[in-house]
N, C-alpha and C positions, 0 to 999 in steps of 0.2 A: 289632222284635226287640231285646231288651236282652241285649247279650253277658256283661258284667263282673258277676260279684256279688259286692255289699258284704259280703252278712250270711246268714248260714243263709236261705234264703227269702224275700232281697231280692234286689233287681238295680238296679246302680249305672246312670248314665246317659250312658253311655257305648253308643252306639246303632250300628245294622248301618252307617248311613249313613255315621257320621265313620270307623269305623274302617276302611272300604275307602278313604277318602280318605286316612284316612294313611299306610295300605299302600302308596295309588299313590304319594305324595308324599314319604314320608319312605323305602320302600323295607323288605324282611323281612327277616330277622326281626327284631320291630321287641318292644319292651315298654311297652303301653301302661300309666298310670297315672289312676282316677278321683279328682280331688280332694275332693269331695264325700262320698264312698263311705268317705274317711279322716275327714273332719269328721264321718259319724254317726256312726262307728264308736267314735271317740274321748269323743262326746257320752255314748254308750251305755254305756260304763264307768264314765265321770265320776259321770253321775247315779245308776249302783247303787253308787257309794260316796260319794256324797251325805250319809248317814247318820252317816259316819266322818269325823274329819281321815286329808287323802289327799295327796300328790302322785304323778302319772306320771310316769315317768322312761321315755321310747322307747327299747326295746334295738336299735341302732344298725343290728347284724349284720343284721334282717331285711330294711332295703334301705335304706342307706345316701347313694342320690342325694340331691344337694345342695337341689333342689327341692324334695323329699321332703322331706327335715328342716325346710328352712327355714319348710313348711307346717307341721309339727308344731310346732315353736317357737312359730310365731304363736297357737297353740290355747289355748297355756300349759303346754304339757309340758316338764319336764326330758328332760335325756341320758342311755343306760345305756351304756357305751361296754367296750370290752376290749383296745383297743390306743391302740397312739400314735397309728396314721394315722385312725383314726378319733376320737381327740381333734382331729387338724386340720381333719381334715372338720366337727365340728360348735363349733369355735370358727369355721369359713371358713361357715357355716352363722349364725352368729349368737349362737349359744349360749353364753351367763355363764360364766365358771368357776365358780362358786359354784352352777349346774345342772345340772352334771355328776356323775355315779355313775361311776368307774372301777373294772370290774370286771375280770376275768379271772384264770387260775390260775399265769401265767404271764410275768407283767411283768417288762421288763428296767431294768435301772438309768437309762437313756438315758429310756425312759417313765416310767417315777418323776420325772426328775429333772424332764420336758416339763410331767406334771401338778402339780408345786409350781410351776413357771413360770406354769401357769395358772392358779393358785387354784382347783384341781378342787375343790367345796366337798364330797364324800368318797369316798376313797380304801378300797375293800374288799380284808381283806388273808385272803390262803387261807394263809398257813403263817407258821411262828413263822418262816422265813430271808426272808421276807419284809417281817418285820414290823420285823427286824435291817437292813434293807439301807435299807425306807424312815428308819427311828428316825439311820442314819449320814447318810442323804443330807439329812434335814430339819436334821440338828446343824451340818454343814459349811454347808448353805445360810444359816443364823442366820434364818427368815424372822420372828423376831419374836412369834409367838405358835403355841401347838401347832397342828398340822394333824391337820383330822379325819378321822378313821379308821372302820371301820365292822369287821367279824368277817363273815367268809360261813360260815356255817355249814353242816357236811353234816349233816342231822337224821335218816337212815337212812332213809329216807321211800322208797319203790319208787312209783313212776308207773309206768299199763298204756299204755305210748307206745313210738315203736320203740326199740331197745336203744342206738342210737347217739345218740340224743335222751334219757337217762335221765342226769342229774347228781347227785339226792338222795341216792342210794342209796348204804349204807355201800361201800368199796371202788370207790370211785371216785376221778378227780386229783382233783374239785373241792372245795374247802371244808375246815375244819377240824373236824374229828370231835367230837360236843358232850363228850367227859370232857377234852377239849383247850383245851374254850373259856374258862373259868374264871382257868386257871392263866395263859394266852394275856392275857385281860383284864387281870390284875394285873401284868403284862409291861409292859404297853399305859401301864395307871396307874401307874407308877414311871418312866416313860418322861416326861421334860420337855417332849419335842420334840412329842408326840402326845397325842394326843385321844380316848375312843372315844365314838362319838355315835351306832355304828347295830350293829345284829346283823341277821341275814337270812338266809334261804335262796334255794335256786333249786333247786327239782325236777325240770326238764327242760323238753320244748318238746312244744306239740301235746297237751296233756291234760284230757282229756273229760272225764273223773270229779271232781266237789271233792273225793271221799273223802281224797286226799293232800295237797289243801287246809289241810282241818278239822283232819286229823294233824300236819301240816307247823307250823300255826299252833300248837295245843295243845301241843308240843313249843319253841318259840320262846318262848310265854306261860311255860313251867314255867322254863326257860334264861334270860328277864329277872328272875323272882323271883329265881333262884339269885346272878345276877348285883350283885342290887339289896342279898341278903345277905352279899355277900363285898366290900360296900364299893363300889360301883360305882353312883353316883350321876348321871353325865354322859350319858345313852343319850337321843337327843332325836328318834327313831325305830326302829320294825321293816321292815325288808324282806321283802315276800312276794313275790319273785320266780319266775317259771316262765311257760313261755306255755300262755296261753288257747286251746285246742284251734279251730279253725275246720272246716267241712264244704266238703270237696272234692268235693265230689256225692252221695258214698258215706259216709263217716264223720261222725258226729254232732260237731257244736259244742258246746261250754261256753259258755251263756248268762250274759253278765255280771251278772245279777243272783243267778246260783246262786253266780258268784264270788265275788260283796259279800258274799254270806250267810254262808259258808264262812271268810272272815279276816276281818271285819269285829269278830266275838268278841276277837280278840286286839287290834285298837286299847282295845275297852271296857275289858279286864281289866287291859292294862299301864298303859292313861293315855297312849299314846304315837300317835302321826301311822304310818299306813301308807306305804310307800311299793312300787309297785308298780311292773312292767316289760314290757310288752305291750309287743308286735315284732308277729308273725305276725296279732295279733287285729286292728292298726290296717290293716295295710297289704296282709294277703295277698289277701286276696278282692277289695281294689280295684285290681288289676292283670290283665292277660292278656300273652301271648304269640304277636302273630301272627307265622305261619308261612306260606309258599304251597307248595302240592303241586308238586315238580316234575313225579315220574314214578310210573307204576301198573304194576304186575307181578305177575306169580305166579309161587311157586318151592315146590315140594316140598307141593301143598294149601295153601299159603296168598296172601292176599294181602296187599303191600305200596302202602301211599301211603309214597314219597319225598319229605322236604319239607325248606327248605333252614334249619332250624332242630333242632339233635341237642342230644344228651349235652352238648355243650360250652357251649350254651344254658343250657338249663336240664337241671341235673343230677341233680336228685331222682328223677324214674322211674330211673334208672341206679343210683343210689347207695342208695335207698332202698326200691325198689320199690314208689315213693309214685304214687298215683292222682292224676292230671288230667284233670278233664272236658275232652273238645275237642269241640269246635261248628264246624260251617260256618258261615261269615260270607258267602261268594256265592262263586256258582262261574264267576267272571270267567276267562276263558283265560289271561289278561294271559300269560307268555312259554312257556305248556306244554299249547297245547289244549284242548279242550272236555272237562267232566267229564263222568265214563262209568262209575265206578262203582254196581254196582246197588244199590237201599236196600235192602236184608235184607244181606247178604254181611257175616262179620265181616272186620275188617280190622286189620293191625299198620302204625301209623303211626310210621314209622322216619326218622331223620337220614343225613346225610352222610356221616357220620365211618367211619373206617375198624376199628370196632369191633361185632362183635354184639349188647354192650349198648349198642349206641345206639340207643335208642326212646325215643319221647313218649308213646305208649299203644299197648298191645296189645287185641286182640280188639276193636273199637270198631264202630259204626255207625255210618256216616256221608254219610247218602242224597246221590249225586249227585256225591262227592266223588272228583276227578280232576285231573290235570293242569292247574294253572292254578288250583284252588279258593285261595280264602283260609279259613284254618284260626284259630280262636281258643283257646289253651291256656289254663285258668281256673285260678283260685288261684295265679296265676304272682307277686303281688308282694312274696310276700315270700322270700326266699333265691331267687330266680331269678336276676336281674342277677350278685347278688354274690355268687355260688358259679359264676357264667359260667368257663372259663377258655380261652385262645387254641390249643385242641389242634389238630392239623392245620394248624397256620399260619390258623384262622379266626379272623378278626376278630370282637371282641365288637360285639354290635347295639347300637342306638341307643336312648334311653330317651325317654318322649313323657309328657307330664302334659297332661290333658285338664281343664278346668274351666266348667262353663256353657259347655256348648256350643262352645269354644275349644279349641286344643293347643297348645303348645309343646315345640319338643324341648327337651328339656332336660340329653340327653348323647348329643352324633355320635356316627353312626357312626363304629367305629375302623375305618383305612385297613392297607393293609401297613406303611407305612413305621414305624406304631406300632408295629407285630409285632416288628419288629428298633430297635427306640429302645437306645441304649445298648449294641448288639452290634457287634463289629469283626471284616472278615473279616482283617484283619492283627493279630493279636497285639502288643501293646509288649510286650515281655520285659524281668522285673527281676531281678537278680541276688538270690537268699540275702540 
C-alpha cells in the first residue's frame, strides 16, 4: 500500500509499513514528509520550463521546516519569503542572500532593515509608502551600491480558487494596481539608493486553469513594453508567481507542462529570465498527517471517528472547507480497541478540540476503521504544520522526513512547557 501522493496519479514511497513504525515510534499526530516525492516534483516543473531561462524561488509559507528547505536548497531553488522569521529560517536553512525573493504586502521597518543586512538579492515592493521607507532605510544604511527592488504587480486577473486564496484581483491588499506602476517605476529610477530589476504578479494559490496564467502573463509582457518606453532600461526578470493547483482526490491539478506553456510566451517576447514560486505544487502531496482513532460514536444519525489529531492540526477543512483524502493505514488497537466500524457506513472524522468545526473529513468511508486504527490525512504538506496552532493548550505534533526508505524527525514533538515558554504566572508591574 502506498499512502503519500506526490503527483496527480502518482504515489510517493512512503509505504503502509514505515508509516505505522513511525506512528508507534515517534507517536500521533505525527506529519510525515517524502523526500523523493519533493525531488520529482521539483524535476517536473524544471523540465517544462526547460525551453525558457527560469529560476524557482520556494514560497516559503507552504512549509517552512528546516529539513524541507534545506532539501530544496540542495535542488538548486531560490527562497520566496514574506516575513522576517522566515528570512531566518531560510538563511538558518542555507540559503544566499542574493536567493532570496522578499515578498509580502506588509513589511515592517525592522524586516526591511534584516533583509539589507542580508543582501536579500530582491526586495518586492507592494506600495509607493513602501517604497519610501525601504529608499530612507537603504540611504541611512549607505550600503554602497543600489538595492534591487522588484514591483508586485496587481494585473486584475480573477483566479476560479477559493475566495481567501485569490490575490490578483483588482481590490485586493496585494500589489500595486498596473495605472500605479509606471509612475511607481520612475520613483524607483530617480531613487539613488535603489534599483528596479523585477516586475511580477501573484494571482493566488491552488489554480487549476492556466487561463489566468496566459492573462496574468499577456498583461505583464504589455506593462514591460510600457516600462521599457518610459525609460526604464534595468528589469533583469518577470515574476509569474501564483501556486500550481494540486489534486486532493477530488480536484483537478495544473499539470506543469500546461504551466510552462501558459508564461513561457512572456520570457520570449520580453527577453527576460522567469522567475516562478511554487509552494503547494513541491511539497503538498508529498506529505500526510497521521492521526489514531481514539473513539467511535453515534449521535443524532451520525457517526463519529474521534482522533487525536483536529482543527489545531491541520486547519484547512475548518477554515476552508478544503477536502482531504483519509486512508486507513492498519487497524492496530494500539491504546483504543479493536476496529468495528462497518465498511459502507458514512462516517464524520472529527478532532479534539472543543469546537464543532473541528473536523478532518465529513461523510468518509472507511472500512474497518475504529478505535485504535491509524488514519493517514493526504495532501497534508503543505500549509499543514504551518497554519498548526497550540488551541486548547495542544501541543503542535512532530515533523518526520522520510528518505529511501529512512526517517528522521526532523521537529519534536512540542511538550507543555513549550505552551507556556515566555508566560509568567506573576506579573512584573511597570510604572507609566
Amino acid at each position: 500500500m502506498r499512502v503519500v501522493r506526490a503527483a496527480s496519479g502518482d504515489r510517493g514511497s512512503v509505504g503502509q509499513g514505515l508509516l505505522t513504525r513511525i506512528a508507534a515510534c515517534v507517536g500521533t499526530p505525527v506529519y510525515v514528509y517524502d523526500a523523493e516525492a519533493i525531488r520529482r516534483q521539483y524535476a517536473a516543473l524544471t523540465g517544462a520550463l526547460a525551453g525558457v531561462p527560469h529560476r524557482v524561488h520556494y514560497s516559503v509559507k507552504a512549509n517552512a521546516n528546516l529539513a524541507v528547505l534545506a532539501l530544496i536548497r540542495s535542488l538548486g531553488a531560490g527562497a520566496d519569503i514574506v516575513s522576517g522569521g522566515e528570512l531566518a529560517r531560510v538563511r538558518r536553512a542555507g540559503f544566499a542572500g542574493q536567493d532570496i525573493v522578499f515578498s509580502g504586502v506588509g513589511k515592517t521597518d525592522r524586516e526591511l532593515a534584516a533583509a539589507l543586512q542580508a543582501g536579500v538579492g530582491l526586495i518586492n515592493l507592494e506600495s509607493e509608502g513602501e517604497f519610501e521607507l525601504l529608499a530612507r532605510l537603504a540611504r541611512e544604511r549607505g550600503t554602497g551600491r543600489p538595492v534591487s527592488v522588484g514591483i508586485r504587480v496587481n494585473p486584475d486577473v480573477t483566479a476560479d480558487t477559493h475566495p481567501y486564496t485569490q490575490t490578483g484581483a483588482a481590490g485586493m491588499k496585494f500589489g500595486v494596481p498596473l495605472d500605479q506602476v509606471v509612475p511607481l517605476a520612475q520613483r524607483i529610477a530617480a531613487a539613488a539608493e535603489l534599483v528596479l530589476r523585477s516586475v511580477g504578479m501573484h494571482l493566488g494559490s491552488q489554480i487549476s486553469d492556466p487561463a489566468p496564467y496566459r492573462q496574468g502573463a499577456a498583461r505583464l509582457a504589455e506593462l514591460v513594453e510600457a516600462l521599457r518606453a518610459a525609460g526604464i532600461r534595468t528589469l533583469a526578470s518577470v515574476d509569474v508567481g501564483g501556486g500550481l493547483a494540486i489534486s486532493y482526490g477530488t480536484s483537478p491539478a495544473l499539470d506543469a507542462r500546461t504551466f510552462a506553456e501558459a508564461v513561457s510566451p512572456l520570457a520570449r517576447r520580453t527577453g527576460l529570465p522567469l522567475l516562478v514560486e511554487p509552494g503547494r505544487f513541491l511539497v503538498g502531496n508529498a506529505g500526510c498527517l497521521l492521526t489514531r482513532v481514539l473513539y467511535r460514536k453515534r449521535s443524532g444519525g451520525r457517526v463519529f471517528l474521534v482522533t487525536d489529531a483536529g482543527m489545531n492540526d491541520l486547519l484547512r477543512p475548518s477554515l476552508y472547507g478544503a477536502y482531504h483524502e483519509i486512508r486507513v493505514v492498519d487497524g492496530d488497537s494500539g491504546a483504543g480497541g479493536a476496529a468495528v466500524s462497518a465498511g459502507g457506513e458514512l462516517v464524520d472524522v472529527v478532532g479534539p478540540n472543543c469546537e464543532s468545526g473541528d473536523f478532518l473529513g465529513l461523510d468518509r468511508r472507511l472500512p474497518g476503521a475504529g478505535p485504535g486504527t491509524l488514519l493517514a490525512v493526504l495532501g497534508a504538506g503543505a500549509y499543514g504544520f504551518g497554519m498548526s496552532f497550540p488551541y486548547n493548550s495542544r501541543p503542535r505534533a512532530a515533523e518526520v522526513l522520510v528518505d529511501g526508505g529512512r526517517y528522521a524527525v526532523v521537529r519534536d514533538r512540542e511538550g507543555v512547557d513549550d505552551l507556556m515558554r515566555g508566560e509568567s504566572a506573576q506579573p512584573v508591574w511597570r510604572d507609566p
